[in-house]
VOTOR-180881 format. One record per residue (C-alpha): x, y, z; residue number from 0. Coordinates in pm, 1 decimal. Layout:
<site xx="X" yy="Y" zz="Z" pos="NUM"/>
...
# end
This chain:
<site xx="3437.3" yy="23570.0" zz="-7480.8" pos="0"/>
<site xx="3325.3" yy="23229.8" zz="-7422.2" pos="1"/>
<site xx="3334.6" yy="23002.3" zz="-7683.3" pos="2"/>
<site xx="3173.8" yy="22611.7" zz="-7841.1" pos="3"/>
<site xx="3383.0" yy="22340.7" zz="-7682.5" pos="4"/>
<site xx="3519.7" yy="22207.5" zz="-8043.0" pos="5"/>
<site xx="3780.5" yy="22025.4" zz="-7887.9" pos="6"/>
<site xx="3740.3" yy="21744.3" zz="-8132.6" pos="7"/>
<site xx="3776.8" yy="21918.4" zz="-8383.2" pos="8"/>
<site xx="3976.3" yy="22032.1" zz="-8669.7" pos="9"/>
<site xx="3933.2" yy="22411.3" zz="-8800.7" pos="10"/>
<site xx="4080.5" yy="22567.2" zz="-9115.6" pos="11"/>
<site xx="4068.8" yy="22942.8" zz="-9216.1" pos="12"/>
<site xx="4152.3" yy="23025.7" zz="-9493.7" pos="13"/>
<site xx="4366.1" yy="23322.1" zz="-9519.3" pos="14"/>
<site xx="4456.0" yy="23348.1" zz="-9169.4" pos="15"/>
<site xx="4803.0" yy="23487.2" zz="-9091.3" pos="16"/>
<site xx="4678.3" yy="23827.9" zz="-9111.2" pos="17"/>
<site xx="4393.6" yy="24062.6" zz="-8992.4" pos="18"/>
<site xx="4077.5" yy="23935.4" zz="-8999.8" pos="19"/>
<site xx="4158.8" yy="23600.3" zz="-9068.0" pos="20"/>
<site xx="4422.6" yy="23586.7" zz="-8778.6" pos="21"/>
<site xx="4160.5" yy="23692.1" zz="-8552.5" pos="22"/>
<site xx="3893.5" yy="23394.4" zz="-8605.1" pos="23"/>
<site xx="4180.5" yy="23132.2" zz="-8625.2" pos="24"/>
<site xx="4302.2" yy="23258.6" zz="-8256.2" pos="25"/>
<site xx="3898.4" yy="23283.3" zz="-8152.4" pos="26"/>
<site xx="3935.4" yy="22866.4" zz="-8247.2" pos="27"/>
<site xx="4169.0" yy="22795.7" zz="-8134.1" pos="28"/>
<site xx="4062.1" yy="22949.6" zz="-7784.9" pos="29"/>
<site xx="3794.2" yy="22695.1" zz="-7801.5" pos="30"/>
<site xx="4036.7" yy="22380.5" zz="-7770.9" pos="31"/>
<site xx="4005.4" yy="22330.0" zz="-8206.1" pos="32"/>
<site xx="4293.9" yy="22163.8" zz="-8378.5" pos="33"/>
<site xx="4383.7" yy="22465.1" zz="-8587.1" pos="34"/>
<site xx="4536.0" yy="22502.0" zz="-8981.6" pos="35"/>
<site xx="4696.8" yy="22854.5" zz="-9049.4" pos="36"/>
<site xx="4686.6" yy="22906.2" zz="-9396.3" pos="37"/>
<site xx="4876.7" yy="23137.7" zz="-9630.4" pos="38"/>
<site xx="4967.2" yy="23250.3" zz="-9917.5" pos="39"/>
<site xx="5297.0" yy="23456.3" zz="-9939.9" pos="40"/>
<site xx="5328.9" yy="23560.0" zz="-9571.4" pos="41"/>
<site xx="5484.0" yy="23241.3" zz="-9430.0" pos="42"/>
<site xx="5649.2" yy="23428.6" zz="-9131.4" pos="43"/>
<site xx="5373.3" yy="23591.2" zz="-9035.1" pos="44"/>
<site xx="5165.3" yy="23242.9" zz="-9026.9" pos="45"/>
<site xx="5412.5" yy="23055.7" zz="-8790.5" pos="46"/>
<site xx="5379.2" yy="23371.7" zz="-8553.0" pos="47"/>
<site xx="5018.2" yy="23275.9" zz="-8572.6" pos="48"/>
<site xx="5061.1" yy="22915.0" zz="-8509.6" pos="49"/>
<site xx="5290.5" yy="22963.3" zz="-8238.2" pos="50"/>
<site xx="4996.4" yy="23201.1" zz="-8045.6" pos="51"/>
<site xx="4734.1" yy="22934.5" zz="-8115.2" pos="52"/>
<site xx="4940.5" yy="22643.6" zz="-7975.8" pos="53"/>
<site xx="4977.0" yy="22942.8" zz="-7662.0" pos="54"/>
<site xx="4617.7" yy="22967.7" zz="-7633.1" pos="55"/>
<site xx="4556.7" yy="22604.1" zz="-7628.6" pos="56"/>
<site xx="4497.2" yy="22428.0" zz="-7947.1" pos="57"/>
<site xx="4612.7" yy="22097.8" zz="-7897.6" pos="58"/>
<site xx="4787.8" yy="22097.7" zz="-8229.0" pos="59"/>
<site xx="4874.6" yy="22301.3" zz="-8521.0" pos="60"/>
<site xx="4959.8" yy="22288.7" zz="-8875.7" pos="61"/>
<site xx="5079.5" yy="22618.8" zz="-9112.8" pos="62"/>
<site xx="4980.1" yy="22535.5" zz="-9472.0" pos="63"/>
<site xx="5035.8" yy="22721.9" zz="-9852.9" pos="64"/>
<site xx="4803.2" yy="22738.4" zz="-10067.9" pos="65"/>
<site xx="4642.9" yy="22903.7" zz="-10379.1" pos="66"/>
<site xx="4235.1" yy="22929.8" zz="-10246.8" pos="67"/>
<site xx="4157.5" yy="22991.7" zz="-10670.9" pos="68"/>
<site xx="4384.9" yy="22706.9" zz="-10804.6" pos="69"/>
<site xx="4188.3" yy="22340.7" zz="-10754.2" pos="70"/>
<site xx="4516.8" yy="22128.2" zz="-10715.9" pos="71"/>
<site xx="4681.5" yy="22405.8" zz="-10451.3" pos="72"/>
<site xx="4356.2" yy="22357.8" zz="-10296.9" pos="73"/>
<site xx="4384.2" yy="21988.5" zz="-10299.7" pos="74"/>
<site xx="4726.6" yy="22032.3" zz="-10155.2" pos="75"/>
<site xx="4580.5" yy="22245.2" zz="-9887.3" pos="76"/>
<site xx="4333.2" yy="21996.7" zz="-9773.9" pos="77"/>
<site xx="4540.9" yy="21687.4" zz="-9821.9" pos="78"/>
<site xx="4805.7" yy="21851.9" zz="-9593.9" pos="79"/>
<site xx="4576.4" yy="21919.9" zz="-9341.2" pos="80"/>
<site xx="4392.1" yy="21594.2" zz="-9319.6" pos="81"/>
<site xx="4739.1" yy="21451.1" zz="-9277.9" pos="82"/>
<site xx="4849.1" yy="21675.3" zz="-9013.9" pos="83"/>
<site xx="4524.9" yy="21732.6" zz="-8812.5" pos="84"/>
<site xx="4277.3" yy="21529.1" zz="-8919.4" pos="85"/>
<site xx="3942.0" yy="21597.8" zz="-9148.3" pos="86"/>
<site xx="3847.6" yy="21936.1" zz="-9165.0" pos="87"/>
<site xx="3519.4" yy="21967.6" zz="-8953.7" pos="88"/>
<site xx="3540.6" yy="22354.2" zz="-8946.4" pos="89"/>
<site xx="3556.1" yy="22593.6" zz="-9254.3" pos="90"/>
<site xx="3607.8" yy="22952.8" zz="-9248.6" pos="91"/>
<site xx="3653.1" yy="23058.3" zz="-9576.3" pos="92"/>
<site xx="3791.5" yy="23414.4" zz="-9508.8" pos="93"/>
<site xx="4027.1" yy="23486.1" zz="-9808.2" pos="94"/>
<site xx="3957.9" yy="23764.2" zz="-10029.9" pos="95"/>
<site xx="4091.7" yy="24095.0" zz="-10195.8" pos="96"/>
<site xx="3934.6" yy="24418.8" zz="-10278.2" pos="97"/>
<site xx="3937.7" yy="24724.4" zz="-10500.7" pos="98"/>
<site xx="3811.0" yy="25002.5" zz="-10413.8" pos="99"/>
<site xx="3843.0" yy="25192.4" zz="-10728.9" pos="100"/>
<site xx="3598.0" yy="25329.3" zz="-10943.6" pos="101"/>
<site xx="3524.3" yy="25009.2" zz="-11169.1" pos="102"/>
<site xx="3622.6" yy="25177.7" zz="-11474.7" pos="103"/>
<site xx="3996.2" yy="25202.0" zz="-11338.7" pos="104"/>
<site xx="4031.8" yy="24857.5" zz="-11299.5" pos="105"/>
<site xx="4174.0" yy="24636.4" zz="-11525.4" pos="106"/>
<site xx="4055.5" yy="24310.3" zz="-11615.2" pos="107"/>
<site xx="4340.1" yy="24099.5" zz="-11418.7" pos="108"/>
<site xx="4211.6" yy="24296.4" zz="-11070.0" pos="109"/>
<site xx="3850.9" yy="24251.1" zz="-11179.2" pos="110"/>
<site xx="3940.7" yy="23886.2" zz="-11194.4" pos="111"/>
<site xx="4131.0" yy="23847.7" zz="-10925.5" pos="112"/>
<site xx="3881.9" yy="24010.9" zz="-10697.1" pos="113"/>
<site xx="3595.0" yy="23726.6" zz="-10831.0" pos="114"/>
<site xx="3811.2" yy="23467.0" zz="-10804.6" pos="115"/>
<site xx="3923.0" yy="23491.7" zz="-10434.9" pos="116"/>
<site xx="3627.4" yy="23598.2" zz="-10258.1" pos="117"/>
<site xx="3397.5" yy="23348.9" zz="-10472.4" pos="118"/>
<site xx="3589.8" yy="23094.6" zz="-10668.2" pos="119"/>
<site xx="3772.6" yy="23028.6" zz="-10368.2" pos="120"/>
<site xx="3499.2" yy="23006.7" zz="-10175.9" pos="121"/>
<site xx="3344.7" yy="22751.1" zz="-10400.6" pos="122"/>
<site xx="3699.4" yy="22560.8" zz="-10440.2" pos="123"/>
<site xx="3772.7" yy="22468.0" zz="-10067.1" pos="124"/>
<site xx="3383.6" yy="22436.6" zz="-9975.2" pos="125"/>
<site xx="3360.6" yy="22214.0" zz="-10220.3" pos="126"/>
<site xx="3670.8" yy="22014.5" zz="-10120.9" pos="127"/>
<site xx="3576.1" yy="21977.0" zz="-9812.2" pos="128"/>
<site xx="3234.5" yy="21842.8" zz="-9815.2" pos="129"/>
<site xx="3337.6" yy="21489.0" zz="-9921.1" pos="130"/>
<site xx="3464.9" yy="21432.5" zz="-9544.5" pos="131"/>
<site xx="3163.3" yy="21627.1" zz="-9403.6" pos="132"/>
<site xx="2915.9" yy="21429.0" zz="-9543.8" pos="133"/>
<site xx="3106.2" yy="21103.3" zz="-9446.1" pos="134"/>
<site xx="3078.3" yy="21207.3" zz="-9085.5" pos="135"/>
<site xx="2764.1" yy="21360.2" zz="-9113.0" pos="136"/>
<site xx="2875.4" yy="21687.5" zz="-8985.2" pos="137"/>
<site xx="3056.6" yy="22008.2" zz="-9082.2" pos="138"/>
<site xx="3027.7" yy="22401.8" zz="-9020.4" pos="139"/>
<site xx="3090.4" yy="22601.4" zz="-9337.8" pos="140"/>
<site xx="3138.7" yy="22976.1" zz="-9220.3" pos="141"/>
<site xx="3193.6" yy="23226.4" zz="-9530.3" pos="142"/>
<site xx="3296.4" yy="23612.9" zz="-9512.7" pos="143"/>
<site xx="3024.1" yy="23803.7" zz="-9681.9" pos="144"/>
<site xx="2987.6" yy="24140.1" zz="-9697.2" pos="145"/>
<site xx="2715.4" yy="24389.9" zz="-9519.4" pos="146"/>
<site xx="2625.7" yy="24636.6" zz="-9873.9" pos="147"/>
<site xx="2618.8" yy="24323.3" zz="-10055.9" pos="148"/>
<site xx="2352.2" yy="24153.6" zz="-9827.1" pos="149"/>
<site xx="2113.9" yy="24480.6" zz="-9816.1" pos="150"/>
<site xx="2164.2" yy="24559.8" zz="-10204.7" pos="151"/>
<site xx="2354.6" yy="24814.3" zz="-10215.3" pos="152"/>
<site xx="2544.2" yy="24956.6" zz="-10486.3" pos="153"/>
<site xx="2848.2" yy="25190.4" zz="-10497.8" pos="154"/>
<site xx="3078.4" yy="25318.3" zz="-10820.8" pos="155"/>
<site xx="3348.8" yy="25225.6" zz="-10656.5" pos="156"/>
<site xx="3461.0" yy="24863.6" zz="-10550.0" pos="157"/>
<site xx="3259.4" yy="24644.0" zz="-10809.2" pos="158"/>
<site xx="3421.0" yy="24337.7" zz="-10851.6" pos="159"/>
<site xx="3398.2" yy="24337.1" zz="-10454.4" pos="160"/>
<site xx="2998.7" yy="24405.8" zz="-10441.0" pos="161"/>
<site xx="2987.0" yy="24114.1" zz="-10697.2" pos="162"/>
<site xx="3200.3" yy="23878.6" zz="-10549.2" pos="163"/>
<site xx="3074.5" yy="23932.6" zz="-10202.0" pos="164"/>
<site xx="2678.2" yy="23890.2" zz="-10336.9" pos="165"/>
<site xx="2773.1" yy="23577.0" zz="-10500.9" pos="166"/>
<site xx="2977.3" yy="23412.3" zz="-10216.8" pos="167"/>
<site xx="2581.0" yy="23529.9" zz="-10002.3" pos="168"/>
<site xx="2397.9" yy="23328.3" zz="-10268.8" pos="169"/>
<site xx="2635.9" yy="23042.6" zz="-10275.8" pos="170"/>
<site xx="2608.2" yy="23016.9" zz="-9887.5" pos="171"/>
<site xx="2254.7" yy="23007.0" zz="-9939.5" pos="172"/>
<site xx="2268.7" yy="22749.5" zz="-10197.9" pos="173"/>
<site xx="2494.4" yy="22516.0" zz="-10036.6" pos="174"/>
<site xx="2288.4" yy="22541.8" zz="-9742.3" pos="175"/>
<site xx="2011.9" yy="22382.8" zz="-9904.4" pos="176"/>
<site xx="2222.7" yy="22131.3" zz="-10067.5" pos="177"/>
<site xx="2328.0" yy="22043.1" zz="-9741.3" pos="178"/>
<site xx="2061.4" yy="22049.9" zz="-9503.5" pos="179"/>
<site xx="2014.8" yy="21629.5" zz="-9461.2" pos="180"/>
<site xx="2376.0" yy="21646.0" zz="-9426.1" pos="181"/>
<site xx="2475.1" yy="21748.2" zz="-9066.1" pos="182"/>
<site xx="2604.4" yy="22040.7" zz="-9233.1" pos="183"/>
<site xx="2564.3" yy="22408.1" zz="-9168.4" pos="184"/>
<site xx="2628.5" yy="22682.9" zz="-9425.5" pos="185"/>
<site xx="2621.6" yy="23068.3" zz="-9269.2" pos="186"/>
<site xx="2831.5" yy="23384.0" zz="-9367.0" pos="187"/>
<site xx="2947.9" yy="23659.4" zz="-9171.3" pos="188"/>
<site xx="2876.6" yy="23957.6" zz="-9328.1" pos="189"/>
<site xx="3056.6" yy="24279.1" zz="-9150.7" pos="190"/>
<site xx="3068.2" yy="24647.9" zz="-9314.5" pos="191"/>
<site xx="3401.8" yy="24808.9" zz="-9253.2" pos="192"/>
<site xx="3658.1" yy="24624.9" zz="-9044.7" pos="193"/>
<site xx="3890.7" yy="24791.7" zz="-8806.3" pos="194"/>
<site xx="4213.6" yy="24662.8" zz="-9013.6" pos="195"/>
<site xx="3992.3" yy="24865.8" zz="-9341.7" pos="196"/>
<site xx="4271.5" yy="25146.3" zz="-9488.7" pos="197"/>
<site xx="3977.6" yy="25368.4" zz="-9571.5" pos="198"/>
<site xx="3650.5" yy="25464.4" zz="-9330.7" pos="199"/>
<site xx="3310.2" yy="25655.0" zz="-9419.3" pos="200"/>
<site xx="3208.5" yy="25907.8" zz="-9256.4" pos="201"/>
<site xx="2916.0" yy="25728.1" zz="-9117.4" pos="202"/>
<site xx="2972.7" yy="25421.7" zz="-8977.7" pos="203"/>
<site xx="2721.4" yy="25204.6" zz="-8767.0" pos="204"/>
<site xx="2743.5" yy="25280.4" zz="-8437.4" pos="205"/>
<site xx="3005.5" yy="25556.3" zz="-8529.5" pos="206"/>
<site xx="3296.2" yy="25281.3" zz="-8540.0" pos="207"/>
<site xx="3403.6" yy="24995.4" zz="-8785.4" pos="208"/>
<site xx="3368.7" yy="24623.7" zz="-8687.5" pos="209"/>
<site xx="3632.8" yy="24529.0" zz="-8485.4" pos="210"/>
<site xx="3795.0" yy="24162.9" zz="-8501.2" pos="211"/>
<site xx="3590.5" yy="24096.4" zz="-8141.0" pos="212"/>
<site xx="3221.5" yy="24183.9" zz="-8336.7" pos="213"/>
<site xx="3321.3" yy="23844.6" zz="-8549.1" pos="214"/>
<site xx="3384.1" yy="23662.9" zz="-8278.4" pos="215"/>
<site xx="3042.7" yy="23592.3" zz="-8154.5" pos="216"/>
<site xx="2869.8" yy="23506.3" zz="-8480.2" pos="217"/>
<site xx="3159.3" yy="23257.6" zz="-8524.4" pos="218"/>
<site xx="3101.3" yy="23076.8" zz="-8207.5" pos="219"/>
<site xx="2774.7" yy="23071.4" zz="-8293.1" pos="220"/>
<site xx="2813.7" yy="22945.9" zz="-8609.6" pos="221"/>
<site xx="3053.7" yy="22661.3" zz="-8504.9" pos="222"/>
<site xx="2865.0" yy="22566.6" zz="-8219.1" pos="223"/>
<site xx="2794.4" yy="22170.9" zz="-8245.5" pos="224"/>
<site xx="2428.5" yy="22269.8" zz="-8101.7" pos="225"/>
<site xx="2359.2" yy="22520.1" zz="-8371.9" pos="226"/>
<site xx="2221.2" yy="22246.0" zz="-8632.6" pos="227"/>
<site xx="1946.8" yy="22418.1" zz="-8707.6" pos="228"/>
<site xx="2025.8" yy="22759.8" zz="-8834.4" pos="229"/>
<site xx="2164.8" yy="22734.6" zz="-9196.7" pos="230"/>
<site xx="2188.3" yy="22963.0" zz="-9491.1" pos="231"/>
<site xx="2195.3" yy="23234.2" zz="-9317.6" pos="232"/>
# end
């Protein structure tokens, strides 16, 4: 799939040395981006990543650790990456755990969890990064939403998920407006069930989950530098 030129560029996505994440760092990466891996805990598995992004052209690369819900990890993130790479001009804020449980089985520290890395984190690094956007009077904010959260629907089992994932929709929304003299576009990417998902429906759109290639194209569309208009959405 052809891709923005975003050569100039520097792209970080959050949670990226696995899965889904993985997927939309390569996808940058393919389009020429200077590209940040970022992890948590799975430090091998991000240099693996690095090393197939500087393969598949990204003219340089940087593997970063980070807490997404702590502010000064997040800090650290950013300041390691400006250092390395440059200002971040391209945000994919992709981190985020689940529970599919019914919500009565989970306890308060996996409620909280669940909030804090899909939204708080989302808030924490969009919000750290839109210093050096505004500077330079551009900036592509892409968020990972979810599809039952955007249509309103509800489920017994996954809440904190369904919460989190509505928020992070009306925060994208939100920031969008707060950003729209800015050169700054705010969008989410809001997929059902992903091909890495450990559980499937019975009925599925199209009869098949989302694989990593369906994200692809709203990315690129997204990050395109000619997509200034389209925000909040």
């Amino acid at each position: 799939m052809n891709g923005p030129d975003i050569s100039d560029q520097t792209a970080l996505v959050t949670g990226s040395a696995r899965g889904v994440g993985r997927a939309l760092l390569l996808a940058l990466a393919d389009c020429g981006a200077r590209t940040a891996v970022h992890y948590h805990t799975s430090a091998d598995a991000a240099r693996e990543v690095a090393e197939d992004a500087r393969e598949r052209g990204a003219p340089a690369v940087t593997t970063v650790q980070g807490d997404v819900t702590d502010p000064e990890s997040v800090d650290g993130i950013f300041s390691t990456v400006e250092a390395d790479l440059g200002s971040v001009d391209v945000l994919v804020n992709n981190v985020g755990d689940f529970a599919p449980r019914h919500w009565e089985e989970i306890d308060f520290e996996t409620w909280n969890r669940v909030l804090e890395t899909n939204l708080n984190g989302t808030y924490l690094c969009s919000k750290r990064a839109l210093p050096t956007m505004r500077e330079a009077e551009y900036g592509r904010i892409v968020n990972l939403g979810y599809a039952s959260s955007e249509k309103g629907l509800v489920s017994p089992g996954n809440f904190p998920y369904f919460v989190a994932k509505t928020g992070v929709l009306m925060f994208t929304r939100m920031l969008a407006a707060d950003t729209q003299d800015d050169g700054i576009t705010v969008n989410a990417i809001s997929p059902y069930v992903v091909e890495n998902s450990e559980e499937f429906p019975d009925e599925l759109p199209r009869d098949r989950p989302a694989s990593y290639e369906d994200l692809v194209g709203p990315l690129y569309f997204f990050v395109d530098p000619d997509t200034e208009y389209v925000s909040g959405e």
